[in-house]
N, C-alpha and C positions, 0 to 999 in steps of 0.2 A: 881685693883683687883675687882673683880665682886659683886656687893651687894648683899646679900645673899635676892633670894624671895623663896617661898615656896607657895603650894596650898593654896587655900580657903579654911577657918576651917571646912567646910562641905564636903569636899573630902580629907583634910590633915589625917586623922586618917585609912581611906582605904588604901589611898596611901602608908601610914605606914607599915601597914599589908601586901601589895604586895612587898614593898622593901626587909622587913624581908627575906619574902619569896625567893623572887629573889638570896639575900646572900647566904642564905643556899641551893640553888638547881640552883647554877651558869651552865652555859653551860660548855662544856672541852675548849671551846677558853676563854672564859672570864674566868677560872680559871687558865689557860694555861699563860692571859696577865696580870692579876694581879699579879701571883706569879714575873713576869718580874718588872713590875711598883711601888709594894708596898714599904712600908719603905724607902722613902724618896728615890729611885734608882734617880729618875729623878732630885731630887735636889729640892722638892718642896712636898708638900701633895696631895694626889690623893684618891679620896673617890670613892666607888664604889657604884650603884644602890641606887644611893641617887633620894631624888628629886628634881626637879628643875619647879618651876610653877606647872602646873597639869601633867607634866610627871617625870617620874623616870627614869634617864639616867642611861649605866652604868656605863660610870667613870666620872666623875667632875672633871678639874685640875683647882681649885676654882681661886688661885692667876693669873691662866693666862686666865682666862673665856674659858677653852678648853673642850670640850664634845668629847666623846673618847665614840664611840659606835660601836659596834661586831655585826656583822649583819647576821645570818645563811640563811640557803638559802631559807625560803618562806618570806622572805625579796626581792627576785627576782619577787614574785609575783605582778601583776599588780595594785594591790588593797592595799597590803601592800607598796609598791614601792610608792604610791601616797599619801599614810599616811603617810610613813619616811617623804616625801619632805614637807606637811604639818606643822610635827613637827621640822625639820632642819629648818624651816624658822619661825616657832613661836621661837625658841630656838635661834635665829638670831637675833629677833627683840628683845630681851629681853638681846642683847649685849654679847651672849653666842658666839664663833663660834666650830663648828660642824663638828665633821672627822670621817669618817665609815670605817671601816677594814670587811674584808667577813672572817666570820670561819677559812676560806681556808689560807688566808694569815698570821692571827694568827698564827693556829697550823703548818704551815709548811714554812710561813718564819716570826717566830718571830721577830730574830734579826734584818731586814728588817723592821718591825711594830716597834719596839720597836726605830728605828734609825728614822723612821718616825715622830714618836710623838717627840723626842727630839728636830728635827730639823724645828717642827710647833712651842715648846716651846721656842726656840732660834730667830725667827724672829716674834712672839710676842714679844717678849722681847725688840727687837731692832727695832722700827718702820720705 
């Protein structure tokens, strides 16, 4: 299971007020994958737009160190594209690993995303 870190107490209380934020004004995919992942569907707890170090993911599947992130499309951008890899790889080294879904595939093949993630949480499981 993943040790829980959290930011430095000098950016934890921002980061706070952005997660809030983030909840209550979810994209339609990340509203879309949570109504799929919440309450325990997966067989495990799944937190949403928590944070993790100085970023705020949006889902944490804490017991199996898995980042479940929805990525809309200026996410394609070249600038943004080299920040994700930035952050997938700091989120790497901190024992996290890291799976991106595009909008697109959320909202139009959930059950696809949703069999994805089970079957990243099943070979976790089983090393």
């Amino acid at each position: 299971m993943w040790k829980y870190r959290t930011s430095s107490p000098d950016r934890y209380q921002l980061l706070k007020e952005f997660s809030r934020q983030n909840r209550t004004n979810q994209t339609l995919a990340e509203q879309v994958l949570w109504n799929q992942i919440r309450g325990n569907v997966l067989g495990t707890k799944v937190l949403r737009q928590h944070i993790v170090g100085d970023y705020i993911v949006d889902f944490l599947v804490p017991y199996y160190n898995l980042v479940i992130e929805v990525d809309g499309a200026y996410h394609m951008e070249r600038d943004q594209h080299d920040d994700d890899l930035i952050r997938s790889e700091a989120l790497n080294r901190m024992g996290l690993y890291v799976t991106r879904f595009t909008n697109e595939q959320v909202l139009y093949d959930t059950e696809a995303t949703v069999e994805r993630i089970k079957e990243l949480i099943n070979k976790i499981k089983t090393p």
